[in-house]
C-alpha positions as CSV (number, residue, x, y, z in Angstrom):
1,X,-29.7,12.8,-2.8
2,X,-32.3,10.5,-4.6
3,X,-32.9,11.8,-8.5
4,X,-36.8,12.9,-7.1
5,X,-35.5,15.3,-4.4
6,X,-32.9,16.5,-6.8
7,X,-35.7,17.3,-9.6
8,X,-37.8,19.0,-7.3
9,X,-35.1,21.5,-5.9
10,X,-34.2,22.4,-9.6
11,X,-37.7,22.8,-10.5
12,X,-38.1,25.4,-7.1
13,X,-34.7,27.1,-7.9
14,X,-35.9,27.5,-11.7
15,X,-39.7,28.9,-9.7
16,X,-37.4,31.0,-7.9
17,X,-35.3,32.5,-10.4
18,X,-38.1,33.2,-12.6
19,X,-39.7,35.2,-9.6
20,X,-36.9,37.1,-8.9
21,X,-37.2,40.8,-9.7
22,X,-34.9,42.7,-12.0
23,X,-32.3,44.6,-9.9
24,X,-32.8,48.0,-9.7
25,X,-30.1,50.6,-10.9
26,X,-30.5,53.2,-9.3
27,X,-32.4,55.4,-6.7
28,X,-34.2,59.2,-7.2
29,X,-34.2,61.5,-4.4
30,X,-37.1,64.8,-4.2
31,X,-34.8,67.4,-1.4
32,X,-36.4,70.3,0.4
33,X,-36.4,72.1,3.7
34,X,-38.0,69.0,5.3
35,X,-37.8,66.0,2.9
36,X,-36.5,62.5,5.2
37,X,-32.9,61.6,5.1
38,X,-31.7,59.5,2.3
39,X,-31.0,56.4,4.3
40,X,-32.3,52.7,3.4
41,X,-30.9,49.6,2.3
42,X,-32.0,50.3,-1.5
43,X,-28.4,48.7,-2.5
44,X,-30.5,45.0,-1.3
45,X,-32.6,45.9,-4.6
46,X,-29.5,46.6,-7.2
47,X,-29.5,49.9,-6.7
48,X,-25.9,51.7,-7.0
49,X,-27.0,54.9,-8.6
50,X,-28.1,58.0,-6.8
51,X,-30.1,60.8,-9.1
52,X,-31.0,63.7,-6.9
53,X,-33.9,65.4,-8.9
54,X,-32.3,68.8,-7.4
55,X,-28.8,70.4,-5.6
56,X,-31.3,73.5,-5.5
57,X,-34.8,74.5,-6.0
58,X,-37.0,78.1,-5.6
59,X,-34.1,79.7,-4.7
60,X,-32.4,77.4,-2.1
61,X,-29.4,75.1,-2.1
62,X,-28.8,72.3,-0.7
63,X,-25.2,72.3,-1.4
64,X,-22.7,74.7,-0.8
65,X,-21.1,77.8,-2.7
66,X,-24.0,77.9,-5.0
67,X,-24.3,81.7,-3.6
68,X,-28.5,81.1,-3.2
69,X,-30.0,80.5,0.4
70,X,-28.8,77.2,1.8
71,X,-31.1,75.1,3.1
72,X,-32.1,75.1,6.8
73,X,-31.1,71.5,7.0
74,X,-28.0,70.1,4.7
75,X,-27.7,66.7,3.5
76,X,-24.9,64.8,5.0
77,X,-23.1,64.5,1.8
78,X,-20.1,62.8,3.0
79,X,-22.0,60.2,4.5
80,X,-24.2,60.0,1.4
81,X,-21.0,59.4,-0.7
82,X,-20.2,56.4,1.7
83,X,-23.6,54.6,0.7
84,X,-23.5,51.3,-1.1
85,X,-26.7,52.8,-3.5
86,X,-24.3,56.2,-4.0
87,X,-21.9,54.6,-5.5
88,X,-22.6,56.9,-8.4
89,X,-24.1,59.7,-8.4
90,X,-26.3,62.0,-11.1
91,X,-26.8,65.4,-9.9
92,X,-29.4,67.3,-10.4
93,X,-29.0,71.2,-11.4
94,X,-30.9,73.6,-10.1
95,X,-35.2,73.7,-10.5
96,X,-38.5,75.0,-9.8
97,X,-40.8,73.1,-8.1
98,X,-44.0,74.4,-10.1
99,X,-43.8,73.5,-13.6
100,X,-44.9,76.4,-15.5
101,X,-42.8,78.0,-13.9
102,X,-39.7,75.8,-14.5
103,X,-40.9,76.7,-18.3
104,X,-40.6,80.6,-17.8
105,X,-37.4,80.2,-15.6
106,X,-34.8,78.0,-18.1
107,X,-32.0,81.0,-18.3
108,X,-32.3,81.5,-14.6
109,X,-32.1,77.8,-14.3
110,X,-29.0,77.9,-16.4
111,X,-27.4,80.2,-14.6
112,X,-27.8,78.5,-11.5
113,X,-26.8,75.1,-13.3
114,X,-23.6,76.5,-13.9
115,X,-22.5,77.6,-10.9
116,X,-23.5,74.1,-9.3
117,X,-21.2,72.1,-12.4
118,X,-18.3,74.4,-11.2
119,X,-18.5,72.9,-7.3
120,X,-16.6,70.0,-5.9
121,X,-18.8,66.9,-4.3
122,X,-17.5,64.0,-1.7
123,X,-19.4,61.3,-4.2
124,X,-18.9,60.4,-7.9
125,X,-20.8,62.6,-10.2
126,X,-21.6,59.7,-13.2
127,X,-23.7,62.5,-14.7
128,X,-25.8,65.6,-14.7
129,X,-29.6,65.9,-14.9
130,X,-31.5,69.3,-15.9
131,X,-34.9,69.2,-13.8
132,X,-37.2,70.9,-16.8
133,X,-39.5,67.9,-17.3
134,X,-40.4,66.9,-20.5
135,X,-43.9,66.3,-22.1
136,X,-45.7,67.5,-25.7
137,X,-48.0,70.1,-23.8
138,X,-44.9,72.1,-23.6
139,X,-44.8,73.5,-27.0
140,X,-42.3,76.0,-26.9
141,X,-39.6,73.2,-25.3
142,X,-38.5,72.1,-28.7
143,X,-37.3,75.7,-29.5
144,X,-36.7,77.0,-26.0
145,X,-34.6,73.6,-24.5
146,X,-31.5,72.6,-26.7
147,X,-29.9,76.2,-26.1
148,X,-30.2,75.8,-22.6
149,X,-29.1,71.9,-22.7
150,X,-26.0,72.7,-25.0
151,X,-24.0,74.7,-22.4
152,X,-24.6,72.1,-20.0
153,X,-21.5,69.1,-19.4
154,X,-22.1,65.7,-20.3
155,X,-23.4,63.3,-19.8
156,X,-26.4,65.4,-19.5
157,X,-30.0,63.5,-18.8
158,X,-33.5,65.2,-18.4
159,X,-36.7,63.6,-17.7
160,X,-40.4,63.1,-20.3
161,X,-43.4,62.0,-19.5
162,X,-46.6,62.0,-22.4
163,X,-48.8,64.4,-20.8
164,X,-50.8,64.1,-23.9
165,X,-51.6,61.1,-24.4
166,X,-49.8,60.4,-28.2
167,X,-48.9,57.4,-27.8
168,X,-45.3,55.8,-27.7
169,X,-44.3,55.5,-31.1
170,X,-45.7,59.3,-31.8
171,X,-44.0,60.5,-28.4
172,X,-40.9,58.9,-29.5
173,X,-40.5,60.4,-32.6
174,X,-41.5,63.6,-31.2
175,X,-38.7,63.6,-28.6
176,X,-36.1,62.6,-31.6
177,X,-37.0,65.3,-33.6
178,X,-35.2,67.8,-31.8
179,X,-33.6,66.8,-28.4
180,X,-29.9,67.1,-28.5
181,X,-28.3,63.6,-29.4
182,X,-25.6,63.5,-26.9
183,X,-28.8,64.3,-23.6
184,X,-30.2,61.2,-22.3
185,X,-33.8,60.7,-21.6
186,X,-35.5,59.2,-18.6
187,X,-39.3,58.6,-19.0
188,X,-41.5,58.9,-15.9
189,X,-43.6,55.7,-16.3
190,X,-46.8,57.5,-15.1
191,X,-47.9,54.3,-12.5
192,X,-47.9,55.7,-9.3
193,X,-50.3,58.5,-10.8
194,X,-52.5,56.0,-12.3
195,X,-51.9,57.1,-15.9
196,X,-50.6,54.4,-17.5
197,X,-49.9,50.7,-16.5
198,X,-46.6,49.5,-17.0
199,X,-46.7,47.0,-19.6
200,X,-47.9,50.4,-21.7
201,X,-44.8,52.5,-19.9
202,X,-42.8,49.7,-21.1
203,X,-44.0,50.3,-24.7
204,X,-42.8,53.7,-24.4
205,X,-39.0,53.0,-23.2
206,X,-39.0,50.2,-25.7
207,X,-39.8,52.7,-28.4
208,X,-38.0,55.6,-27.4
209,X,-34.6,53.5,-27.2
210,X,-35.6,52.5,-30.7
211,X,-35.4,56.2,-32.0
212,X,-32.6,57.2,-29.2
213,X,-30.3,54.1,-28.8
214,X,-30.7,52.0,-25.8
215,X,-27.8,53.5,-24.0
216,X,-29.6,57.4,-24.3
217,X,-32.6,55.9,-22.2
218,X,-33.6,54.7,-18.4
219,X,-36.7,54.5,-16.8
220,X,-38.0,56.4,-13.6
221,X,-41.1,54.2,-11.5
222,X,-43.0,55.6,-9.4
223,X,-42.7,54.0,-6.3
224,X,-45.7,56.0,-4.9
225,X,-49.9,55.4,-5.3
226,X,-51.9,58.4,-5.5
227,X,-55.5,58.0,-3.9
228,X,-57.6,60.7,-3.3
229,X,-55.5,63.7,-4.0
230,X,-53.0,62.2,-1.5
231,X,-49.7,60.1,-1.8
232,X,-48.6,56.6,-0.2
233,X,-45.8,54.1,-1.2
234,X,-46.3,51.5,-3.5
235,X,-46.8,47.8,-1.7
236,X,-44.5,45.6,-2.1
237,X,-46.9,43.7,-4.5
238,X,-47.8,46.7,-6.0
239,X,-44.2,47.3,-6.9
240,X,-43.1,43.3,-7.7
241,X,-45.5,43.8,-10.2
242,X,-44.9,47.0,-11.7
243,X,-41.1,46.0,-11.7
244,X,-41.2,42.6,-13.4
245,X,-42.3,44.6,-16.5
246,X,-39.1,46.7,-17.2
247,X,-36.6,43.2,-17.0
248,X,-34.0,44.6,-18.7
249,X,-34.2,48.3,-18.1
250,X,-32.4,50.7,-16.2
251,X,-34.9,51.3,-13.9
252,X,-34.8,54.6,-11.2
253,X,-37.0,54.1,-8.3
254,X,-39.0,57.6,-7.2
255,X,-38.1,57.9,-4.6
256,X,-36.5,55.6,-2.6
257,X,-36.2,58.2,0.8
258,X,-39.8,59.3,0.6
259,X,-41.6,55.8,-0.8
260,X,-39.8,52.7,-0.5
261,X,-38.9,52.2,3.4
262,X,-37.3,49.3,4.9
263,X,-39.9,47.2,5.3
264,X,-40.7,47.1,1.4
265,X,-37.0,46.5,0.9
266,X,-37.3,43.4,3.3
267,X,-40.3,42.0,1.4
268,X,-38.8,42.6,-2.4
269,X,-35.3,41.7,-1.6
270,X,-33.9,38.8,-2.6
């Protein structure tokens, strides 16, 4: 090989390299009565880490021996736990799907939560996440939450989002203030909903490990657009982009079953 050829194919593996996106860690996953399978190839991405936002919701279970309804339609679990992207797995406890009411609903919640931690699953549990979404608006959540998170096992994560509009130095310290130092946050990088790019989301995440420690912190991105009241997945530029800001970051896509099919996987994997 002359010395010409060889300095162009370092200079296109260096173009290449500084393309490539940063692998994904892990996968979210939205159940109800008639959400799609979880089946993909998000694994192609990085991803090794399921997070189910919920093992039950209004009322309904979606695992076993929770003593709610079950769910007309049950995951396969066992085949789940064989995935390349389950490899781990963070459950999620039991919810509400409207919000308010998720905030009038923690000791119910609780309850529930408990009964879930008690069951045995087919996959790895890495860790358990209480669906009670975090944001300023929620005034009482400083007061009303770390009861509720204390009784919970560890590791424990819940998700935050700025609602408000503080900014993420102001967010940051808010969150510190009074969350529990042993609960892990994920913040919802507000793209997919159009409020706030992710350059900004990244600002965030970088401040909130700043306050928290790097290891108490991820990142959820929403692998969804919103036009016109309505939802559609994120193109695969649409996510390249998005992505390449969070280098670095532990970074849950939302969510891969409903938003990022196949054929985005083909186009974004390396």
């Amino acid at each position: 090989m002359n010395r010409a050829l060889a300095f162009c194919l370092a200079v296109m593996a260096q173009g290449a390299q500084a393309q490539a996106l940063p692998p994904v860690t892990g996968i979210v996953w939205q159940l109800y009565e008639t959400a799609p399978e979880a089946k993909g190839s998000w694994h192609r991405l990085g991803a090794r880490e399921l997070l189910i936002q919920w093992t039950a919701v209004d009322g309904i279970a979606y695992v076993p021996g929770t003593g709610l309804r079950p769910s007309k339609r049950m995951p396969d679990w066992e085949r789940i736990a064989r995935e390349p992207w389950a490899e781990r797995v963070i459950v999620g406890l039991s919810g509400r799907t409207d919000e308010q009411g998720t905030r009038r609903a923690l000791d119910a919640m609780l309850a529930e939560s408990l009964v879930i931690t008690r069951l045995s699953f087919p996959f790895k549990v890495s860790g358990w996440y209480f669906p009670a979404e975090i944001d300023p608006t929620w005034k009482e959540a400083p007061v009303a939450l770390p009861p509720v998170l204390e009784k919970l096992p560890r590791p424990l994560w819940i998700s935050a989002y700025d609602g408000e509009g503080i900014g993420s130095a102001a967010f940051a310290a808010w969150l510190a203030s009074w969350l529990p130092r042993d609960v892990g946050v994920l913040f919802q990088d507000g793209v997919g909903v159009h409020a706030r790019s992710a350059p900004v989301a990244r600002e965030y995440v970088d401040a909130l490990a700043m306050r928290l420690g790097a290891a108490r912190v991820g990142l959820i991105a929403e692998a969804f657009r919103e036009h016109k009241g309505k939802f559609r997945p994120a193109t695969a530029a649409e996510l390249r982009s998005q992505l390449a800001a969070y280098r670095g970051l532990p970074i849950y896509l939302f969510d891969g079953p409903h938003y990022v099919p196949e054929r985005v996987v083909r186009e974004l994997a390396p």
